[in-house]
C-alpha positions in Angstrom: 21.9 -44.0 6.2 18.2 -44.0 6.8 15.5 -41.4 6.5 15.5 -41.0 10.0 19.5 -39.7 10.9 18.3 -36.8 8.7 15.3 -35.4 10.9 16.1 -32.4 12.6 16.6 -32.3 16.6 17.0 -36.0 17.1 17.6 -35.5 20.5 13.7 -34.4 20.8 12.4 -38.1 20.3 13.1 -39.9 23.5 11.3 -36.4 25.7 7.9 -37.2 26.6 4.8 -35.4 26.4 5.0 -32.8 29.0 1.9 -30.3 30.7 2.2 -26.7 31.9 4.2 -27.3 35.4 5.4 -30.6 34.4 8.9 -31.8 34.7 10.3 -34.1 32.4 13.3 -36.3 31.4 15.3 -34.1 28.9 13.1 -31.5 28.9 16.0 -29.2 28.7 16.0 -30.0 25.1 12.7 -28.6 24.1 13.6 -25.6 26.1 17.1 -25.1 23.9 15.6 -25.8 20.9 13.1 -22.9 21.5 15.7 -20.9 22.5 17.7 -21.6 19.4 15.2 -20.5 16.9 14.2 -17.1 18.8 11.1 -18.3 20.6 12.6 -18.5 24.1 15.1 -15.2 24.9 18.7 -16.1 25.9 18.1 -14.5 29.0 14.9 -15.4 30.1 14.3 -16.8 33.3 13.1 -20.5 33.0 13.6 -23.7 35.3 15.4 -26.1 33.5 13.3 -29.5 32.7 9.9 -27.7 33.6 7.6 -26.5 31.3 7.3 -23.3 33.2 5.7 -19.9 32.4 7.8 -18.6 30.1 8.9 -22.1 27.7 4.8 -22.4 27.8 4.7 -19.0 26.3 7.5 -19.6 24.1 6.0 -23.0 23.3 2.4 -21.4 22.2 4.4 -18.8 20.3 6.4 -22.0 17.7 2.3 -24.0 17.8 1.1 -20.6 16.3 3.7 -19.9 13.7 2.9 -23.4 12.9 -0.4 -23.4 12.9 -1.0 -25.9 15.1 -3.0 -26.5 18.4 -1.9 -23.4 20.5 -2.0 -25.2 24.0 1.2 -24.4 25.5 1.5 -28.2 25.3 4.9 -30.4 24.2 2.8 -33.6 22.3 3.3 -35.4 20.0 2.4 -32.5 16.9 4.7 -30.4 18.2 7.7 -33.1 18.6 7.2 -33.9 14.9 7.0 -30.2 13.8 10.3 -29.7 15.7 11.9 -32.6 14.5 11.8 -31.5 10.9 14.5 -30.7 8.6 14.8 -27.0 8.6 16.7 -23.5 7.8 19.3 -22.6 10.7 18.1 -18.9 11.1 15.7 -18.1 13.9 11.7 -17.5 13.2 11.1 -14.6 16.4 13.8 -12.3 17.0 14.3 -10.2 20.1 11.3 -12.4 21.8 8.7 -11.0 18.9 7.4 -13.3 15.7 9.7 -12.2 12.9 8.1 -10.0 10.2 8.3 -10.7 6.7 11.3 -8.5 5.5 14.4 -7.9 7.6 16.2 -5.2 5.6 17.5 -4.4 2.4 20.9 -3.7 0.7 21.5 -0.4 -0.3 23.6 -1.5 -3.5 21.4 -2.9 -5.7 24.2 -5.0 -7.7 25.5 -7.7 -5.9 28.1 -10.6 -6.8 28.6 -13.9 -5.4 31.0 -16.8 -5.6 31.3 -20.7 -4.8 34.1 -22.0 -2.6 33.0 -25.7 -1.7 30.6 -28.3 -3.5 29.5 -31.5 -2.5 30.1 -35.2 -3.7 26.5 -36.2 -3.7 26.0 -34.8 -7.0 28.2 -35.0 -10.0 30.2 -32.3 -11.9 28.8 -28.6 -11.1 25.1 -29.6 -11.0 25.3 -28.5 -7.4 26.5 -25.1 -8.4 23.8 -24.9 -11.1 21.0 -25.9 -8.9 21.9 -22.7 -6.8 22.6 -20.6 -9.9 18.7 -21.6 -10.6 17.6 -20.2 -7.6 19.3 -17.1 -7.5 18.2 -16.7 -11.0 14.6 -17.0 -10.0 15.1 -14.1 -7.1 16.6 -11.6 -9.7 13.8 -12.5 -11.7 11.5 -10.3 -9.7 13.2 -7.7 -10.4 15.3 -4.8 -8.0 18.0 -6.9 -7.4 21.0 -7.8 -9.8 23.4 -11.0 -9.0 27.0 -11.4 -11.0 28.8 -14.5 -10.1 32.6 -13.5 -9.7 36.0 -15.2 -8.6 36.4 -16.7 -5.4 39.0 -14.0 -4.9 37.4 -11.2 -6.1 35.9 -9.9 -3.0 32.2 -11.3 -3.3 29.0 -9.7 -1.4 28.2 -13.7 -0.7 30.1 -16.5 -0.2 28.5 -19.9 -0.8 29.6 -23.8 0.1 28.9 -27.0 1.9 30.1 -26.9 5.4 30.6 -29.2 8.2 27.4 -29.0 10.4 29.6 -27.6 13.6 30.0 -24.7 11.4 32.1 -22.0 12.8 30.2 -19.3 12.1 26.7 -20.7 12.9 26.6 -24.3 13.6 23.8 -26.6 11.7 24.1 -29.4 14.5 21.3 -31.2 14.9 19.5 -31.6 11.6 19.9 -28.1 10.3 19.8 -27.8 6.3 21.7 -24.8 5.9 21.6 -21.0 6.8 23.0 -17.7 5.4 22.3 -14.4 6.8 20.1 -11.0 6.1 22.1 -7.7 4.6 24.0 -5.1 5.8 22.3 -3.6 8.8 20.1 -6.8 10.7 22.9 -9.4 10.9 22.4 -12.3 12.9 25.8 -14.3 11.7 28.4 -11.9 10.7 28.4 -7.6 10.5 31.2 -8.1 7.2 30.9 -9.3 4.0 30.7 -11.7 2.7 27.7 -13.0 3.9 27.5 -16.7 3.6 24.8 -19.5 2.5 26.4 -22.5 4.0 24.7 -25.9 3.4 25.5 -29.1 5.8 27.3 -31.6 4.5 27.3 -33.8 7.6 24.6 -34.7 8.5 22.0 -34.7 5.4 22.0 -36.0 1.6 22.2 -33.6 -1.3 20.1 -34.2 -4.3 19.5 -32.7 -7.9 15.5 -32.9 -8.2 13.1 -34.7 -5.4 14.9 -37.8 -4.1 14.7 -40.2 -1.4 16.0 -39.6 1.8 17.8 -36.5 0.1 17.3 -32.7 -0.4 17.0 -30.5 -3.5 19.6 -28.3 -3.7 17.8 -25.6 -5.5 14.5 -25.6 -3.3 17.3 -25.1 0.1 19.2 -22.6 -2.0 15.5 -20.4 -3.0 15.3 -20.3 0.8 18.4 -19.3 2.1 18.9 -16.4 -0.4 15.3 -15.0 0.4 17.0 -14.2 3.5 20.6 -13.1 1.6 17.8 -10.5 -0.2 16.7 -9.8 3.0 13.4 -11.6 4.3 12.7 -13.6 7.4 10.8 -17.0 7.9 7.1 -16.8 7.4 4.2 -18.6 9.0 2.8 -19.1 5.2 2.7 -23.0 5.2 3.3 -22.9 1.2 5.6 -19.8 1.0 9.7 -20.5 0.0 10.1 -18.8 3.2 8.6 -21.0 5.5 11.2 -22.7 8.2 10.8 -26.3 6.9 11.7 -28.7 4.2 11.2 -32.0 3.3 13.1 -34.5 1.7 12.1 -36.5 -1.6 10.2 -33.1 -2.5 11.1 -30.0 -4.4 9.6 -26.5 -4.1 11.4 -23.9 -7.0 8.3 -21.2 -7.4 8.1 -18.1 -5.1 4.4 -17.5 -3.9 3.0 -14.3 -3.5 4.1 -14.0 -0.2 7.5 -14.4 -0.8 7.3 -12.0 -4.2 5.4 -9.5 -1.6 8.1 -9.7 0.9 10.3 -8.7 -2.0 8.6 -5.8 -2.9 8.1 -4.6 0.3 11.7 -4.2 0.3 12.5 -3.6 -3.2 9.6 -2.0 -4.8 8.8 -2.8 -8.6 9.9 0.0 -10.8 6.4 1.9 -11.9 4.7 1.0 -15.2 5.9 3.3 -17.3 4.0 6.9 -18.2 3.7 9.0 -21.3 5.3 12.2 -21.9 3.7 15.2 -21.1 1.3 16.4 -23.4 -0.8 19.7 -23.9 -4.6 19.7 -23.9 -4.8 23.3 -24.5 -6.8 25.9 -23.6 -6.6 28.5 -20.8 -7.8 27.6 -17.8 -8.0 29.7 -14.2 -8.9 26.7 -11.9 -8.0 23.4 -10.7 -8.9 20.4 -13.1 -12.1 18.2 -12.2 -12.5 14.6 -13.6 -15.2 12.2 -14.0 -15.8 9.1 -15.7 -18.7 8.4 -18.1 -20.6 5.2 -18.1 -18.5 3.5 -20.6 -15.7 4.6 -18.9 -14.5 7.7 -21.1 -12.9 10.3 -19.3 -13.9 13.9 -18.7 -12.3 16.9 -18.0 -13.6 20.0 -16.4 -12.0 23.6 -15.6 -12.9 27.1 -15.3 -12.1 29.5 -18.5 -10.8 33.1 -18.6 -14.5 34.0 -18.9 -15.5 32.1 -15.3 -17.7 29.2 -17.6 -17.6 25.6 -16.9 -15.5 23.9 -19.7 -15.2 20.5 -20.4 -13.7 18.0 -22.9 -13.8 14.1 -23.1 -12.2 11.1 -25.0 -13.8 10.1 -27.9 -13.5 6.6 -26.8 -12.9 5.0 -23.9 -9.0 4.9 -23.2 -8.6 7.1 -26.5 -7.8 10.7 -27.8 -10.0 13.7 -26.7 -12.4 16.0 -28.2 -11.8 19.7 -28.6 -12.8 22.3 -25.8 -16.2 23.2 -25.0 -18.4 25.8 -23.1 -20.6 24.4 -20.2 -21.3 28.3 -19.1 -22.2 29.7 -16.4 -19.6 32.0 -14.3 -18.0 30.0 -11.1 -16.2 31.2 -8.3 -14.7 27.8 -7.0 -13.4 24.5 -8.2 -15.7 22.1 -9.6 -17.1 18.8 -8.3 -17.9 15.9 -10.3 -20.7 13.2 -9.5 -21.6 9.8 -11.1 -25.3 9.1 -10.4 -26.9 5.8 -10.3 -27.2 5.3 -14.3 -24.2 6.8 -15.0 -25.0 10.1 -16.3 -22.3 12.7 -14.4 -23.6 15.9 -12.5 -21.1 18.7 -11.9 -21.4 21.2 -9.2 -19.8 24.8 -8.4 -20.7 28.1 -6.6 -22.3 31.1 -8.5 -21.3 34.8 -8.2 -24.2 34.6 -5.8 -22.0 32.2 -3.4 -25.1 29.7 -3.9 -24.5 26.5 -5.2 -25.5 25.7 -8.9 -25.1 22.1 -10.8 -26.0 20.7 -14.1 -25.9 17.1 -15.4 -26.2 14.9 -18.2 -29.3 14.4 -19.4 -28.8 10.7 -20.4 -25.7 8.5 -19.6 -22.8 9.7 -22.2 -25.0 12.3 -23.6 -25.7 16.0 -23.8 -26.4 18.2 -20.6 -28.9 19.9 -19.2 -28.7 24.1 -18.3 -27.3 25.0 -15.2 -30.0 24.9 -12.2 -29.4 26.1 -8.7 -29.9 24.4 -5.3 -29.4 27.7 -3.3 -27.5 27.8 -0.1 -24.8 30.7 0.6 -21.6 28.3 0.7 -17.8 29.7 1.2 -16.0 27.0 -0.2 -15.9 24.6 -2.8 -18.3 21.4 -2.8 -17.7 18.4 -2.1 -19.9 15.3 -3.5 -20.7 11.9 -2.8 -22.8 8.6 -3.7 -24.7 6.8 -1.0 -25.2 3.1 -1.2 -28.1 3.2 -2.6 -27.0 5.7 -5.7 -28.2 8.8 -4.3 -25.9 11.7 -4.5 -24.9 13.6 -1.5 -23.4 17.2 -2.1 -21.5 19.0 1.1 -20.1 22.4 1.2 -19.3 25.0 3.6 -21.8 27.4 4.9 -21.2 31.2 6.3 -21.3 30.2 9.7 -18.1 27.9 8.9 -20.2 24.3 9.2 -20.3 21.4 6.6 -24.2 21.8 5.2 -25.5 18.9 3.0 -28.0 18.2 0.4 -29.4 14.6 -1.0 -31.1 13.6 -3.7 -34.3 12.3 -2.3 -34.5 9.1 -5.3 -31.4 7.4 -7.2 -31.1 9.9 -9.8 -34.0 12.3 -8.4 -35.0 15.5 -7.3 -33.0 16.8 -3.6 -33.7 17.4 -0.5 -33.1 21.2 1.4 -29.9 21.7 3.3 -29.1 20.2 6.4 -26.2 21.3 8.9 -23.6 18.8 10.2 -22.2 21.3 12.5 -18.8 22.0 13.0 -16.3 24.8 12.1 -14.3 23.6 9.9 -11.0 25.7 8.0 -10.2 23.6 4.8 -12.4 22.2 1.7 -14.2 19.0 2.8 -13.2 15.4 1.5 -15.7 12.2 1.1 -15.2 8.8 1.2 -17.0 6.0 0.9 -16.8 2.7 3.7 -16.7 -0.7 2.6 -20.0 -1.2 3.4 -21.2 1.9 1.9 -21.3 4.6 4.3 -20.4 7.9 3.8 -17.7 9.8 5.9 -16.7 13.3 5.4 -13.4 14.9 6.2 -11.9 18.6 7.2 -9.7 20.6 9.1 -10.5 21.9 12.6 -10.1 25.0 14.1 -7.1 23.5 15.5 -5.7 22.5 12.5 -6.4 18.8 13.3 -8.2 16.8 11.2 -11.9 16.1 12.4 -14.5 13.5 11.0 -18.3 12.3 11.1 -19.7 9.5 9.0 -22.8 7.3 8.5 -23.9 5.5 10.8 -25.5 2.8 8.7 -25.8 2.7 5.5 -27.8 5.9 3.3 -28.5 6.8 6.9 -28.0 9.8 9.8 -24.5 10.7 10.9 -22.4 10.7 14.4 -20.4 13.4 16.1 -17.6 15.0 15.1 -14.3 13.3 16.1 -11.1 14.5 16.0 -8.5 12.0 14.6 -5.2 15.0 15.3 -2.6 15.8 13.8 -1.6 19.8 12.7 -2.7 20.0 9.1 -1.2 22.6 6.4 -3.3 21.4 3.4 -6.7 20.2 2.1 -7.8 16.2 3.0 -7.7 13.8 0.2 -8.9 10.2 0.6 -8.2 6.8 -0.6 -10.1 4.0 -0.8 -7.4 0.3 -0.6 -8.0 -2.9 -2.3 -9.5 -4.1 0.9 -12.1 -1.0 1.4 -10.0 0.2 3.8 -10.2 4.3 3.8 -6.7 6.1 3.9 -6.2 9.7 4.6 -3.4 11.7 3.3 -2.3 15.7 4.4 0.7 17.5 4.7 1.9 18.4 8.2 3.7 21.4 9.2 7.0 20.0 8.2 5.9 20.0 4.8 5.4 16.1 4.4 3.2 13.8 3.0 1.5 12.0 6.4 -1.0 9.1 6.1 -3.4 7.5 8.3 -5.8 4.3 7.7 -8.4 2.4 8.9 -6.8 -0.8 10.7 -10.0 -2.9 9.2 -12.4 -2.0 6.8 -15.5 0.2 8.2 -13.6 0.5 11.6 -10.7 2.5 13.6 -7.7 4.5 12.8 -4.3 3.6 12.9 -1.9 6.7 14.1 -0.3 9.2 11.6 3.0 8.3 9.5 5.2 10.5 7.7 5.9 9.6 3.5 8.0 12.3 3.8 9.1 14.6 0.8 8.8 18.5 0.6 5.0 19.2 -0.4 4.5 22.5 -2.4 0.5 21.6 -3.8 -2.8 19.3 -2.3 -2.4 15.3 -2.9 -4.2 13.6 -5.3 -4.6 10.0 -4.9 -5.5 7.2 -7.4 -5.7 3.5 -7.3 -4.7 1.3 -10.1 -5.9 -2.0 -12.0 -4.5 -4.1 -9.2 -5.9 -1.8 -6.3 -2.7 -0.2 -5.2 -3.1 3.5 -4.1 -0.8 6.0 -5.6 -0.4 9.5 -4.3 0.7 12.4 -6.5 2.0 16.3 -5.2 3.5 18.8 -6.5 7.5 19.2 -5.3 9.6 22.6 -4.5 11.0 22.4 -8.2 7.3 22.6 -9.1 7.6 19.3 -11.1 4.8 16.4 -10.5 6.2 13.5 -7.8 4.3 10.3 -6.7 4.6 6.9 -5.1 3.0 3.8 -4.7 1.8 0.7 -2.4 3.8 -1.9 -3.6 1.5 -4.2 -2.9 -2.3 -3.8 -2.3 -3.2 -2.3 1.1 0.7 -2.7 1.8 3.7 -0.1 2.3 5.3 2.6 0.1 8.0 3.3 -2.4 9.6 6.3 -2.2 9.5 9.4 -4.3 9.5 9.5 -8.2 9.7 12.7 -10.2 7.4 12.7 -13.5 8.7 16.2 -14.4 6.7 19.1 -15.8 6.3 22.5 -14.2 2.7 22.7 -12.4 0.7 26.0 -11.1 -2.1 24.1 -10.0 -3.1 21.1 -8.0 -2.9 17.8 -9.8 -6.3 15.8 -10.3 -5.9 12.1 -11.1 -8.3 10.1 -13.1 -8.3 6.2 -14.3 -9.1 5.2 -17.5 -11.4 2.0 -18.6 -8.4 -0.2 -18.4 -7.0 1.0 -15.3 -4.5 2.8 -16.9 -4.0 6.2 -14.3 -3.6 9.4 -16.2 -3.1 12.8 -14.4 -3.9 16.2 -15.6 -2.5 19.8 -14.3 -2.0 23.2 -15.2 1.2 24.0 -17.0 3.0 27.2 -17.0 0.9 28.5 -20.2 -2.4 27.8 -18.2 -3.0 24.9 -20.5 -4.1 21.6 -19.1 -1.5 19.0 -19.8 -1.5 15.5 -19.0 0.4 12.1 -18.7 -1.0 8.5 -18.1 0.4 5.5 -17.9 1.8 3.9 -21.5 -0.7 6.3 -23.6 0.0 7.3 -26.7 0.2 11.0 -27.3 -1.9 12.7 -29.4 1.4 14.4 -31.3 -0.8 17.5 -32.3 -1.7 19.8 -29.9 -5.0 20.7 -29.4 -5.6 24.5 -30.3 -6.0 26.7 -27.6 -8.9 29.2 -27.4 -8.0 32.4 -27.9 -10.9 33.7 -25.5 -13.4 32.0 -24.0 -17.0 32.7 -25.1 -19.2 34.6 -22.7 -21.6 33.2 -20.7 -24.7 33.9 -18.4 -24.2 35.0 -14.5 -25.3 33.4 -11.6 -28.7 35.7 -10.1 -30.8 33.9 -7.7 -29.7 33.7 -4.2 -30.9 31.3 -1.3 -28.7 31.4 2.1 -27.9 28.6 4.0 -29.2 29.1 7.6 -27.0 29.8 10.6 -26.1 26.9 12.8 -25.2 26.4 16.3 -21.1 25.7 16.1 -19.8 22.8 16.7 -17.1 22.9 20.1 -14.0 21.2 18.2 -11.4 20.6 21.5 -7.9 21.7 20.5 -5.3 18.7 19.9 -2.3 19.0 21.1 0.8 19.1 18.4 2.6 15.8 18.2 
């Protein structure tokens, strides 16, 4: 046989170039073929032979997932895209391109079984080839494949087939096909599911050979959609639609490993045990990062002082406790200025707002100075793009107020109102391009928003961006800059929104479920995937993760430990998250990923030492308040 009996859709060659509202000789054919592979609906209208409205919709649907021309056109690059060897399955389903993943099985172990090889290859080389393939799928990890008896009752059933297969016929230059799990079948609702290759109409080869096809780059294709993914537009991917002979193609990319995650998410990097920092501590933990990356801890004693410890070295064990002073009345907020030295900030017993810093990067720290104001919450601190700290907190009149520093590393401005009445702590994030953007809760219990609007610069409105909120803001910054915002709702779930591109709109709000008993603390790892932490109704720590970088979620993961605080998440030099709590002996404890534990525990303070009050006083002035319209409950 020659190379050309094994091009797909032979019938295509002899149909001419057609226009929009042209009829042509055999037509039909383009029209079935788009039909076939999902582009043109079964029961769409369409005139037979013309290229009509809907078959030049359907045809600029197959030139885009093909990344050619998009002209609504049949010439002569689309004839030769069409007439290429290719997978059986559809690319669009239901009229709409196909996404990446399909569905997954819900048992994890699955086992297959051969029935019928071929006679273009000797001996079980055929068998072997596919063996390879399913091999490099496990590989990935989340999925386990046992190869059992014919008779045995397999999850997949795999053999060479005539092309007018029963069950899905490979007429006309198909390859081969198999189906998706349990739950989105397009072939058959039972098991076992099949991966059928044609043994009609093509050549089978072992390795790239001329006019034949590799057995083991077919088989990588067809069980990508056994596991559960669709065709992709990817020109490289496995799971792209096409094949050609003489070639072999035996790596996934990333967008086929992606895919696979999507569906079955790689099991976490594995943490440490819990272990005790000591002390006795009556607030929420507070982390920063030094400028060689050491971590920093920060909480409020029995005595109301600031106390802190570090690690030694970055990624490594910690110092003891030590007194920072002062007497606070909220949580503490940590800043990084420009050159690295941190800056922490609390309210006094005077409800004004008092910070101290280090007085070189690393070093020692300066004495507790205050920058007035009469705030009623905690603060809430930024860094602009041009290094300046920006603090925010709420004032008596229930506003956000700011203050700046006037230089990178300087001296700060007054306070400034941003309006608003606002009924939660405020969160900060930071755009792409460097823009603040604050967060809080509304007198409606939505959650409302102002930013930047250009860099280091003056601010918008406030916008509401709804939803009914039952817990403090936390943001995330993705891989891509993208901000992400995370609450609990009033059914007690984890709900997200995002920015659809960086620096721009919001998408709508989507439930992670669980049952949330604490605030969320978010981190983002060495490859940029967020990861969201809260505390559950058995009071042990739960999380999960993107799967991918700006991607979807896993689900819930226990790391145990009983918590009576909120969890604060820092990330070490190497990337390495660690998270830190309050245990039920008031001790902070924490766990990071792989770390090794310290083995001793630190010794807890028996008291903590006494330290100087808060005196002066400066109130913040009143502001007109900002009219926040109620929104209504989803």
């Amino acid at each position: 046989m020659t190379e050309e009996q094994y091009r797909a859709a032979p019938y295509l060659a002899a149909v001419e170039n057609t226009a929009p509202g042209e009829r042509s000789p055999g037509f039909s054919k383009v029209q079935s073929y788009l039909e076939r592979f999902g582009y043109l609906g079964e029961a769409t209208p369409r005139e037979l032979g013309v290229l009509d409205d809907p078959t030049e919709g359907a045809l600029k649907k197959f030139q885009e997932f093909f990344h050619l021309p998009v002209t609504g056109v049949f010439d002569d690059a689309t004839r030769d895209v069409m007439m290429q060897a290719r997978c059986g399955l559809p690319d669009m389903r239901g009229g709409e391109l196909a996404f990446a993943t399909q569905c997954a099985w819900n048992d994890r172990t699955l086992t297959y079984a051969f029935d019928t090889g071929t006679d273009d290859v000797a001996g079980t080389a055929d068998f072997d080839a596919i063996r390879r393939a399913i091999q490099t799928w496990q590989n990935v990890g989340g999925l386990t494949f046992t190869e059992v008896a014919l008779g045995s009752s397999p999850d997949i059933r795999i053999g060479w087939r005539p092309a007018a297969d029963p069950d899905h016929s490979m007429v006309g230059g198909v390859l081969a096909h198999a189906d998706f799990p349990p739950g989105c079948s397009v072939v058959t609702n039972t098991l076992p599911k099949p991966v059928h290759f044609d043994d009609s109409e093509h050549v089978w080869s072992v390795g790239a050979a001329a006019s034949a096809f590799d057995i083991e780059t077919v088989a990588l294709h067809e069980f990508g959609h056994i596991v559960g993914l669709a065709h992709s537009s990817v020109a490289n991917a496995v799971m792209a639609p096409t094949v050609s002979s003489n070639f072999t193609k035996r790596a996934l990319t990333q967008d086929d490993i992606d895919g696979f995650r999507a569906l079955y998410p790689a099991a976490p990097q594995a943490w440490s045990g819990w272990d005790s920092l000591g002390g006795v501590i009556t607030s929420d933990i507070s982390v920063g990062n030094n400028k060689d990356g050491r971590l920093e801890a920060f909480a409020r004693g029995t005595d109301g002082a600031v106390w802190h410890r570090w690690q030694v070295a970055p990624n490594g064990n910690w110092a003891g406790w030590n007194s920072l002073g002062g007497v606070i009345t909220t949580e503490i907020a940590v800043g990084s200025n420009q050159d690295g030295r941190l800056e922490i900030f609390a309210r006094g017993t005077d409800n004004a707002l008092w910070h101290r810093w280090q007085t070189t990067p690393n070093g020692n720290w300066a004495g507790w100075n205050s920058l007035g104001g009469v705030i009623t919450g905690p603060p809430a601190t930024g860094r602009n793009a041009d290094g300046r700290l920006e603090v925010f907190a709420r004032g008596t009149d229930g506003a956000v107020w700011h203050r700046w520093q006037t230089a990178p590393n300087g001296n700060w401005s007054g306070w400034n109102s941003l309006g608003g009445v606002i009924t939660s702590e405020i969160a900060v994030g930071k755009n792409k391009d460097g823009r603040l953007e604050v967060f809080a809760r509304g007198t409606d219990n939505a959650l409302w928003h102002r930013w930047q609007t250009a860099p280091n610069g003056n601010w918008s409105g406030w916008h509401s961006l709804g939803g009914i909120l039952t817990s403090n803001i936390t943001i995330g910054s993705n891989k891509d800059g993208r901000l992400e915002a995370f609450v609990r709702g009033t059914d007690n779930a984890l709900w997200h929104m995002w920015q659809t591109a960086p620096n721009s709109g919001w998408s709508g709000w989507q439930s992670l479920g669980g049952i949330l008993t604490s605030d969320i603390a978010v981190g983002k790892n060495a490859s940029g995937r967020l990861e969201a932490f809260v505390r559950g109704t058995d009071n042990a720590l739960w999380h999960m993760w993107q799967t991918a970088p700006n991607s979807g979620w896993s689900g819930w993961h226990s790391l145990g430990g009983i918590l009576t605080s909120n969890i604060t998440v820092g990330s070490n030099a190497d990337g390495r998250l660690e998270v830190f709590v309050r245990g039920t002996d008031n001790a902070m404890w924490h766990r990071c990923r792989t770390c090794r534990s310290s083995r001793k525990r630190p010794p807890r303070p028996r008291r903590w030492q006494a330290a100087r009050t808060y005196r002066p006083t400066v109130a913040l002035p009143r502001a007109s308040r900002c009219r926040l319209a109620p929104w209504p409950a989803a």
